[in-house]
VMD Tcl script that draws the C-alpha trace (Angstrom):
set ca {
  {25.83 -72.43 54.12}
  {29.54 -71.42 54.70}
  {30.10 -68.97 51.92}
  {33.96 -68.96 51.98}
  {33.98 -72.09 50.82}
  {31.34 -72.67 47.75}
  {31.43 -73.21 44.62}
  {30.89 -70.04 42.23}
  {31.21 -69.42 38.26}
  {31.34 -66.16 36.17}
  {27.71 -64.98 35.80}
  {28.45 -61.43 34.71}
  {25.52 -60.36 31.54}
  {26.25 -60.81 28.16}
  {26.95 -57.12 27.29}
  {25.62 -57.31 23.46}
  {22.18 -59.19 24.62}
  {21.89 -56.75 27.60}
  {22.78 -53.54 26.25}
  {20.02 -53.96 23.68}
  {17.34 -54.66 26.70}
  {18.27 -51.37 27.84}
  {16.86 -50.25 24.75}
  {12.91 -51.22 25.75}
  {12.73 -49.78 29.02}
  {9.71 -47.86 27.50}
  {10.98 -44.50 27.26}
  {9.08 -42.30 24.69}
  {11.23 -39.14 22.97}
  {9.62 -36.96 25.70}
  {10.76 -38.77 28.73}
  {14.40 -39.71 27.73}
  {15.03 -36.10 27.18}
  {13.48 -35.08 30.15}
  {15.56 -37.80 32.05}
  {18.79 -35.87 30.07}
  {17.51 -32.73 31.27}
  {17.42 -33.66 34.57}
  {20.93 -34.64 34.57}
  {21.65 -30.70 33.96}
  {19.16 -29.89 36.45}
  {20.95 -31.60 39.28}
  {24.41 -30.23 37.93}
  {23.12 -26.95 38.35}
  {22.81 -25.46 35.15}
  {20.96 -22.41 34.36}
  {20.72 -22.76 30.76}
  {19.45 -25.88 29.08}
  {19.50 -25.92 25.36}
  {18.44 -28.61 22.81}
  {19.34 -28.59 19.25}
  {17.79 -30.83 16.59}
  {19.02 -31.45 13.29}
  {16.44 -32.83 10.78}
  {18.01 -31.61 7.63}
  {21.41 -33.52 7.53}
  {21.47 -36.92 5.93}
  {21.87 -38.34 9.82}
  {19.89 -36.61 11.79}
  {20.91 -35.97 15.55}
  {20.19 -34.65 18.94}
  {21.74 -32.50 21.17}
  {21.39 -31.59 24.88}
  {23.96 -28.86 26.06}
  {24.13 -26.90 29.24}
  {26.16 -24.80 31.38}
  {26.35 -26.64 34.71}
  {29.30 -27.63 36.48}
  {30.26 -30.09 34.26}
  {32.45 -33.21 35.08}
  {35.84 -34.43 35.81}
  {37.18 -37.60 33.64}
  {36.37 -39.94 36.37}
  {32.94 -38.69 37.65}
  {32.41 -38.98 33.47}
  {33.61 -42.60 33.13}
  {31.26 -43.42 36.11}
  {28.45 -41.69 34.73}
  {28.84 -43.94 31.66}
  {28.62 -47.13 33.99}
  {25.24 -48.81 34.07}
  {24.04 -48.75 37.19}
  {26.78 -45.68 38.45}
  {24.73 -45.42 41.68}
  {23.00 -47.02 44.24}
  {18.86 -46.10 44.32}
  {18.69 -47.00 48.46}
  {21.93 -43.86 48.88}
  {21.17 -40.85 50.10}
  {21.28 -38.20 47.84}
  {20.98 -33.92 47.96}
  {17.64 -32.84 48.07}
  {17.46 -31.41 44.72}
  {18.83 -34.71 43.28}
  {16.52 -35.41 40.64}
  {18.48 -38.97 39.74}
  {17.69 -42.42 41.15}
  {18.86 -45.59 39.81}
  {22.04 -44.29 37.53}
  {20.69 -45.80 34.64}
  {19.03 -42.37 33.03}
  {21.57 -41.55 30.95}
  {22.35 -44.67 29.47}
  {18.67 -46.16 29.40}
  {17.04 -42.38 27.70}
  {19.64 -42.42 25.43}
  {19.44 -46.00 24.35}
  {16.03 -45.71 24.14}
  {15.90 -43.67 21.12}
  {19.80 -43.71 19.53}
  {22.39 -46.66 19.05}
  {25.50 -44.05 19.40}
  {25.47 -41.52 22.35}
  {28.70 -39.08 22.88}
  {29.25 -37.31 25.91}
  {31.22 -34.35 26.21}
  {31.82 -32.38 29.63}
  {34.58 -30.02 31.09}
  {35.00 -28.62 34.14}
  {37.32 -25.67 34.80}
  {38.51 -25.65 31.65}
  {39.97 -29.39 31.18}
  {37.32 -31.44 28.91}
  {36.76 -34.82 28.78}
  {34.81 -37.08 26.01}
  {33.40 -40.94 26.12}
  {31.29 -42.12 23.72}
  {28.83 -45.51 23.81}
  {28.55 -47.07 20.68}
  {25.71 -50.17 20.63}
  {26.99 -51.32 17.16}
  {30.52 -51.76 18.46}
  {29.06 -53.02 21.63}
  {27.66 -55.98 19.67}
  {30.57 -56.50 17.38}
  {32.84 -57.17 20.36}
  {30.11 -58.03 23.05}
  {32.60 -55.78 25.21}
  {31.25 -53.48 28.21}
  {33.76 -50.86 26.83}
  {33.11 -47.08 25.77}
  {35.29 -45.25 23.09}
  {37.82 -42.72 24.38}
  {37.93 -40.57 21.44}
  {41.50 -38.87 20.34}
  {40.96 -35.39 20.20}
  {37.76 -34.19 22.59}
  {37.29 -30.95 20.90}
  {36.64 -32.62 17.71}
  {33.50 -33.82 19.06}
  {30.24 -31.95 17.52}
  {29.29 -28.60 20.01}
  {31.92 -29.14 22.19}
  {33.19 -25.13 21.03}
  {29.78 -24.33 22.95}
  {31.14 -25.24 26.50}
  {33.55 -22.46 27.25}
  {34.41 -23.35 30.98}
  {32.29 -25.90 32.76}
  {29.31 -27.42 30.79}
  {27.97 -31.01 29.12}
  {27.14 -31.73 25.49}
  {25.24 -34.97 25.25}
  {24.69 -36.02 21.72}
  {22.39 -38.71 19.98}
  {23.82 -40.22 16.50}
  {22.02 -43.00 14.40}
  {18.75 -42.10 15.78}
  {17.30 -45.60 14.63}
  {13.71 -45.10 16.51}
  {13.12 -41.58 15.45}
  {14.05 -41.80 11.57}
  {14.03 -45.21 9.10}
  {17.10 -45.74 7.86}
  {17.80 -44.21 4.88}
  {15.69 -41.34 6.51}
  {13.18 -39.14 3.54}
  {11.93 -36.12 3.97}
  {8.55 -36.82 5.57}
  {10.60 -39.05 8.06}
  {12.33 -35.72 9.27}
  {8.96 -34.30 8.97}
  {7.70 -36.57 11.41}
  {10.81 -35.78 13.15}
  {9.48 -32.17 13.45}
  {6.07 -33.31 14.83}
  {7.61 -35.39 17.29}
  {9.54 -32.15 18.75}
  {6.49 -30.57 18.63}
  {4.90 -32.87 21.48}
  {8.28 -32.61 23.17}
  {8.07 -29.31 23.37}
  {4.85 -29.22 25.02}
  {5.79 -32.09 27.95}
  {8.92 -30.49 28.66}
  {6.71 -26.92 29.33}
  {4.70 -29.14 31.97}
  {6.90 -31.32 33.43}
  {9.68 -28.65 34.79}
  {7.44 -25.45 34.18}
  {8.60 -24.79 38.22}
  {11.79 -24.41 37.05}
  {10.50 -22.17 34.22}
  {8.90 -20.00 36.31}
  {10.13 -17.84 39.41}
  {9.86 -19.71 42.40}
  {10.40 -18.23 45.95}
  {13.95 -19.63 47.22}
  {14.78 -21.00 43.41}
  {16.36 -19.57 40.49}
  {14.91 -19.46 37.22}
  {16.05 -22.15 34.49}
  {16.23 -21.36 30.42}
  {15.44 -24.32 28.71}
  {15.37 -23.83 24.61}
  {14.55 -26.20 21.84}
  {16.22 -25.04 18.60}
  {16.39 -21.52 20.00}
  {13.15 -21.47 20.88}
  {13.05 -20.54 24.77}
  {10.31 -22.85 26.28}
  {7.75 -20.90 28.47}
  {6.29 -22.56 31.67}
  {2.69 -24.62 31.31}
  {1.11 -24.22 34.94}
  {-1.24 -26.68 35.45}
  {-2.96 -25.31 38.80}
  {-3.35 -21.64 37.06}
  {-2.40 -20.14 40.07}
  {-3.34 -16.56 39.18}
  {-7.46 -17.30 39.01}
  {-7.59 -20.61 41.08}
  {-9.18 -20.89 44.38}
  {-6.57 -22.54 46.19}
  {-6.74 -24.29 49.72}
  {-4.30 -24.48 52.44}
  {-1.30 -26.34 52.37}
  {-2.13 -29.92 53.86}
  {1.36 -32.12 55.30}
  {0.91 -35.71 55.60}
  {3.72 -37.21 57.38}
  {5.42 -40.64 56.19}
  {8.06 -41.80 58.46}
  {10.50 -38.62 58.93}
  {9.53 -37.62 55.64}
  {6.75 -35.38 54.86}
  {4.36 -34.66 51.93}
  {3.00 -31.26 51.27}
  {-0.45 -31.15 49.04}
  {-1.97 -28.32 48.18}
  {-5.91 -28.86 46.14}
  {-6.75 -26.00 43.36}
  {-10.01 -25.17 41.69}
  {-9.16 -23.59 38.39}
  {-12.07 -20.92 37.49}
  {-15.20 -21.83 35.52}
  {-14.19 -20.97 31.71}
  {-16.54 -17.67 31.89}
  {-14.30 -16.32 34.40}
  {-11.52 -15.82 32.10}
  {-10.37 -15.11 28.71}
  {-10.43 -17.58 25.83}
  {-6.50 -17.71 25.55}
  {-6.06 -18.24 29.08}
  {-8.88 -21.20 28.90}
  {-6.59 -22.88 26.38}
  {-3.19 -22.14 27.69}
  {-4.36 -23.99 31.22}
  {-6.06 -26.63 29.27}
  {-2.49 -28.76 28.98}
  {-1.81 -30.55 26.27}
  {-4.50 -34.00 27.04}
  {-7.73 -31.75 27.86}
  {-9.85 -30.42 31.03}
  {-11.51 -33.28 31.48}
  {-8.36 -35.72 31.21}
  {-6.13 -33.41 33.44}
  {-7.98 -33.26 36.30}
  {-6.53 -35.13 39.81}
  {-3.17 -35.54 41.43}
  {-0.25 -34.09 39.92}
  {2.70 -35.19 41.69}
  {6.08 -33.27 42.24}
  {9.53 -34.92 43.16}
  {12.09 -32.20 43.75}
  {9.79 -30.12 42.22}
  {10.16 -32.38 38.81}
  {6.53 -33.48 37.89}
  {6.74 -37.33 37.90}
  {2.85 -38.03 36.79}
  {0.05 -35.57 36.34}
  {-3.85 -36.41 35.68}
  {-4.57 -38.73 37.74}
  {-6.94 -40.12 41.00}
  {-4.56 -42.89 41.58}
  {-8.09 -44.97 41.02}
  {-9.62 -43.89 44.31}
  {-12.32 -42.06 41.85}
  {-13.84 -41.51 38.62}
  {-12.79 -38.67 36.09}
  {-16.15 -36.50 35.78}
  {-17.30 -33.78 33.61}
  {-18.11 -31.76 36.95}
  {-14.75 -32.55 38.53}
  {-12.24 -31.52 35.28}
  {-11.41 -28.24 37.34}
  {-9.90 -30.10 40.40}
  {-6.15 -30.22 40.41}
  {-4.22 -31.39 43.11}
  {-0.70 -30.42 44.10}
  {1.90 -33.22 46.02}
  {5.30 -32.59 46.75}
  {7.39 -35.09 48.03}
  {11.33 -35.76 48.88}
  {13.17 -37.87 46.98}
  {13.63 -39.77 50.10}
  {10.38 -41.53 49.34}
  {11.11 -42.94 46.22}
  {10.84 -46.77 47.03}
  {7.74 -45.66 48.75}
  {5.65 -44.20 46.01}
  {7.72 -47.16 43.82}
  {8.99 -44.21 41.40}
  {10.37 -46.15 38.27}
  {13.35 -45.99 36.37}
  {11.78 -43.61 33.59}
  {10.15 -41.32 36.40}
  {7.10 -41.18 34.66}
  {5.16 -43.73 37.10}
  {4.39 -43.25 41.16}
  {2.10 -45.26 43.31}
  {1.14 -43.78 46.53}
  {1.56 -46.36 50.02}
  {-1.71 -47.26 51.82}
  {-0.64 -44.82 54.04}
  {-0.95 -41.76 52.08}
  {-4.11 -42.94 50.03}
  {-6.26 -42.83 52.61}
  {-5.49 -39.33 53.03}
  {-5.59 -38.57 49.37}
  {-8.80 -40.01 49.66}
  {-10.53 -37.14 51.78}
  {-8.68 -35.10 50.17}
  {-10.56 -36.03 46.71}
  {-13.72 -36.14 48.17}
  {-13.38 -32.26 49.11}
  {-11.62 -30.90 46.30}
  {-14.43 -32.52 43.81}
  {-17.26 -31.12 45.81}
  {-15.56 -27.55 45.12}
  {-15.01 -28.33 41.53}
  {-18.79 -29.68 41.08}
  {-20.24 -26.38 43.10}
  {-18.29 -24.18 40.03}
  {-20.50 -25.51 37.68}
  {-23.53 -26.92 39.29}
  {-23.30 -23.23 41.13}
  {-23.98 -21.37 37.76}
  {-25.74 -23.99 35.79}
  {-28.69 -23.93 38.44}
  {-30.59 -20.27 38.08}
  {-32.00 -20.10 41.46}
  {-35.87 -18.84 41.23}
  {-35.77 -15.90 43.16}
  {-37.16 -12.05 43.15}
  {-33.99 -11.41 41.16}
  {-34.02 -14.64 38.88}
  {-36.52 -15.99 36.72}
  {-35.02 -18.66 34.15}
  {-36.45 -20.06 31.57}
  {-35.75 -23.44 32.14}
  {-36.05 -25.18 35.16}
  {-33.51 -27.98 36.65}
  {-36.03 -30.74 38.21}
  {-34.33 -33.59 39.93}
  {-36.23 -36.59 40.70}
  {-35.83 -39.47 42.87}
  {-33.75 -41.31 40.20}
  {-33.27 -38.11 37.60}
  {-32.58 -34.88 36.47}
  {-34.66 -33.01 33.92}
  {-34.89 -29.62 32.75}
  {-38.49 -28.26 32.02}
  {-39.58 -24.85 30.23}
  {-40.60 -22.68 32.87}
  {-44.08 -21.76 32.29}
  {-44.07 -19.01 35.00}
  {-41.48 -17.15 32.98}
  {-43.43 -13.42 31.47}
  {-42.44 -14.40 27.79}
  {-44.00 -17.59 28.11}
  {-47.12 -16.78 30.75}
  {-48.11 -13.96 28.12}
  {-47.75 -16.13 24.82}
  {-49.99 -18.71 26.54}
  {-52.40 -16.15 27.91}
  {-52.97 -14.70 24.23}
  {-53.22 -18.05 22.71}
  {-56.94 -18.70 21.81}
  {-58.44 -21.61 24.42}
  {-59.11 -23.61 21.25}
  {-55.69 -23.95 20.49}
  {-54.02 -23.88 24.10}
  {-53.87 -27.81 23.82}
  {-51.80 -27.71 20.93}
  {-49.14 -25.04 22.29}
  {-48.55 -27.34 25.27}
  {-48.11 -30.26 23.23}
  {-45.49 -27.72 21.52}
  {-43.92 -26.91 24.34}
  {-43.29 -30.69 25.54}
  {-42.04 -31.66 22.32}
  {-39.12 -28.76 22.87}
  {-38.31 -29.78 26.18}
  {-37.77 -33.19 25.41}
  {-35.71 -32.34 22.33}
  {-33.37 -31.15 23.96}
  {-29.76 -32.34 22.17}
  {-28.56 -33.38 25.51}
  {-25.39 -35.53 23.89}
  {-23.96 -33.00 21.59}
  {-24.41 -30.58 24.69}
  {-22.48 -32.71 26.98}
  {-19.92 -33.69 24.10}
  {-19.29 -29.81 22.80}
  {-19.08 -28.49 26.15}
  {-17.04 -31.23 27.62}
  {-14.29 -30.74 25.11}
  {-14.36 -27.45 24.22}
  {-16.49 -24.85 26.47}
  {-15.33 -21.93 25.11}
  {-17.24 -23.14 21.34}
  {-20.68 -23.18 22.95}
  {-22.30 -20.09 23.03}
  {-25.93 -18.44 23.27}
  {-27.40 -17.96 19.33}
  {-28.48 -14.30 18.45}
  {-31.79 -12.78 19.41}
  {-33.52 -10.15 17.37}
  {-34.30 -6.33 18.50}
  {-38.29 -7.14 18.43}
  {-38.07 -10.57 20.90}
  {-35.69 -8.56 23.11}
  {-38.57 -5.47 22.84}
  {-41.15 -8.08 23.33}
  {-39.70 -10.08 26.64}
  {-39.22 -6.36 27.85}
  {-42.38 -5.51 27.32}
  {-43.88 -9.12 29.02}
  {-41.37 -8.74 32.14}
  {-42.96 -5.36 32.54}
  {-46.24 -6.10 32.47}
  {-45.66 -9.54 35.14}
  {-43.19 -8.04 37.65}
  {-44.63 -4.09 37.87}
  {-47.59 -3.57 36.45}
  {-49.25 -6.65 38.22}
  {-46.55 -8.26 40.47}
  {-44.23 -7.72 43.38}
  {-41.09 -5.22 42.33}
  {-41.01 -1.24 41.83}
  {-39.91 0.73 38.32}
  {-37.04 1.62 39.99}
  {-35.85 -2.09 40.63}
  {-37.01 -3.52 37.00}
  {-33.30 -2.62 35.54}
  {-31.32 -4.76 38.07}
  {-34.20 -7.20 37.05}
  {-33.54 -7.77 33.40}
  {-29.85 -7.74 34.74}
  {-30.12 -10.26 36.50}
  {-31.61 -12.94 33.51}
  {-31.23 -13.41 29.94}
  {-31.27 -13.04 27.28}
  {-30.99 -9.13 28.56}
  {-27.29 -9.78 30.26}
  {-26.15 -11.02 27.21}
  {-27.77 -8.40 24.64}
  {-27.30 -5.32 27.29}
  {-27.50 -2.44 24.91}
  {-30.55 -4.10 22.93}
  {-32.74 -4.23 26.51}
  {-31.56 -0.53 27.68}
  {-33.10 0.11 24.14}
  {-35.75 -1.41 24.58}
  {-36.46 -0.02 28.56}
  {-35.94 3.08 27.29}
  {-39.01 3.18 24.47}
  {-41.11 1.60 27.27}
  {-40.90 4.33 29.59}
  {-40.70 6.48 27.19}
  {-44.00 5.24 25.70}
  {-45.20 5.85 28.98}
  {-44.86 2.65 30.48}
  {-44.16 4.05 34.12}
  {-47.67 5.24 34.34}
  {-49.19 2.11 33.97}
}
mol new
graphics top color blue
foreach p $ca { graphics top sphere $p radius 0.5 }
foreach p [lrange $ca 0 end-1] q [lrange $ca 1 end] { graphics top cylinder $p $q radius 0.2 }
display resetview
């Protein structure tokens, strides 16, 4: 077909129908202020701040920071739909894509969004107003009169952006009440907590980076670090190659919950849970795009919720890993999932030996627990170990008649065991489950009955029984009540024995 010569009409979009689609792009308050943020991010700003007002009668947000700001016609093309061209080229710290951010996260959640900017000193203002929009079905944005009559523009001294969200329709009912701001509050809450994730690299003190302030309502935001970096085992860095680009993935094991301190447990736990947060986080321009996941190449498993994996990769591979307009979504090419693939299989070995490792006493000179893990062809039990001193010296004293009865005792505690509220306490909260208290006399008494089994009449010395009781509870846990106890023994003359 010779397209000089056919026939074409006027198919440009009906501006007050498609304006209103931008609204449903499926932006939540978190994301669309991310997206803002990473507007500032990429104009170089060192200071982010966010200011919400939920005590006027219209509530509003704004985003203000102290980048480079822009001139009157990088601003009017900023305000464009569509400003730029997802298949360009773009810096490497470039954390835009389609143009559409600004417009779309603002959209999403107001129907009036101001923009205010200056750079060296000269300021500029546009505004997008959706109700005008539909009045006059016009792709047109308000030029106000005076700039500096625009709300926080005094903030921005030289170079710097205000944006601002009025009418906030889906945050606050019309006619907004006092718990609707409350809810407001709640909703900042969350906010608060996915911004501390999603750019806690720029939080922190990165080699080769500076260090970003981001503040909500003068609150400065401190960074979440999902990978724990200061107690994790981590492995070496891993580059999988994709074209000319290259992806760098690094795998973490964050340490079993008795290796650290409670706080520290929670503050790594991220807002959704161990058990949810485990898998792939991945990293454009350092930005985390999507975090908690196996990309369905495997299950999420109580034994794997300490395996967290680390991908960077360039914003050159955004069609690749089809990163969406929102960047909340990626989906790794064939390519790369194979390699993810090992990778998963490795990482949730490591995770599974961190628990499995200390969950399984071995039975050894130096350990002797009092439950045993028995697996099976087909299952895993645990059984009271009848070897154990306490237990081999209760059932020694027990009168033949009534030896039948104590084993039908002990079988009725081993298979009591509350094996579901286990799993579901310690799967959600670890740090809740702890051993119950055990009195002076039993710790005097399993003393006594380790004594008697491992010197007087089995294998180890006197001088090795301390490391002994060490070595198994309930002594570790109740230290000072076994030394105690030790101590009367010998002193009662049990060394001669």
């Amino acid at each position: 077909m010779e397209l000089d010569h056919v026939k074409t009409i006027d198919a440009s979009p009906h501006a007050a129908t498609l304006i209103e689609s931008f609204r449903d792009v499926g932006y939540s308050l978190e994301t669309a202020l991310a997206d803002i943020i990473d507007n500032s991010i990429t104009a170089r700003a060192s200071k982010i701040d966010i200011f919400v007002d939920t005590l006027s009668d219209s509530p509003s947000i704004s985003v203000i920071d102290d980048g480079c700001g822009m001139s009157k016609s990088e601003l009017w093309d900023a305000m464009r739909p569509g400003a730029k061209n997802p298949l360009d080229s773009r810096a490497a710290e470039d954390l835009g894509r389609f143009g559409l951010g600004l417009k779309t996260a603002s959209f999403s959640q107001c129907r009036k969004l101001t923009v205010f900017t200056s750079r060296d000193e000269i300021p500029s203002a546009a505004i997008w107003d959706l109700d005008y929009v539909r009045d006059n079905n016009k792709w047109e944005i308000i030029v106000p009169d005076d700039v500096r009559d625009i709300a926080r523009a005094n903030t921005i001294s030289n170079s710097g952006t205000v944006v601002r969200w009025d009418n906030l329709d889906r945050l606050v009912e019309k006619g907004a009440t006092e718990p609707s701001n409350r809810e407001l509050n709640r909703r900042i809450d969350e906010v608060i907590d996915h911004l501390r994730l999603v750019f806690h690299r720029f939080l922190a003190s990165e080699p080769g980076h500076e260090k970003i302030s981001i503040s909500v309502n003068n609150r400065e935001l401190t960074p979440i670090d999902p990978f724990n970096v200061r107690h994790s085992t981590a492995d070496p860095i891993q580059v999988i190659s994709l074209g000319l680009s290259t992806i760098r993935v690094q795998t973490y094991t964050l340490p079993h919950h008795g290796r650290v301190s409670a706080r520290e447990w929670k503050d790594f736990e991220t807002p959704i849970g161990y058990r949810d947060s485990q898998g792939f986080y991945v990293y454009r321009a350092r930005r985390l795009i999507i975090s908690g996941t196996w990309f369905g190449l495997a299950r999420k498993e109580e034994l794997t919720k300490l395996a967290r994996v680390r991908v960077d990769i360039p914003n050159t591979l955004d069609s690749d890993w089809k990163i969406d307009v929102k960047k909340a979504s990626a989906h790794p090419p064939p390519t790369v999932r194979r390699e993810l693939k090992k990778i998963i299989d490795r990482i949730t070995a490591t995770s599974k030996r961190v628990y499995t490792g200390r969950a399984e006493p071995r039975v050894s000179r130096k350990s002797i627990p009092v439950w045993k893990r028995v697996q099976s062809r087909d299952a895993i039990s645990y059984e009271i170990n009848r070897s154990h001193p306490a237990i081999a010296r209760l059932t020694d004293n027990v009168p033949q008649g009534l030896q039948t009865e104590l084993n039908n005792v002990v079988e009725i505690i081993q298979n009591g065991i509350p094996i579901d509220s286990l799993f579901s306490d310690y799967g959600s909260d670890p740090t809740s489950v702890e051993r119950g208290q055990v009195s002076p006399e039993s710790i005097a008494m399993a003393v006594d009955a380790f004594w008697k089994q491992m010197v007087v009449d089995g294998p180890i010395s006197g001088d090795d029984f301390e490391d002994l009781l060490a070595a198994n509870e309930p002594f570790a846990s109740n230290w000072d009540l076994a030394k105690e106890a030790l101590s009367a023994l010998r002193f009662g003359g049990g060394d001669d024995e």
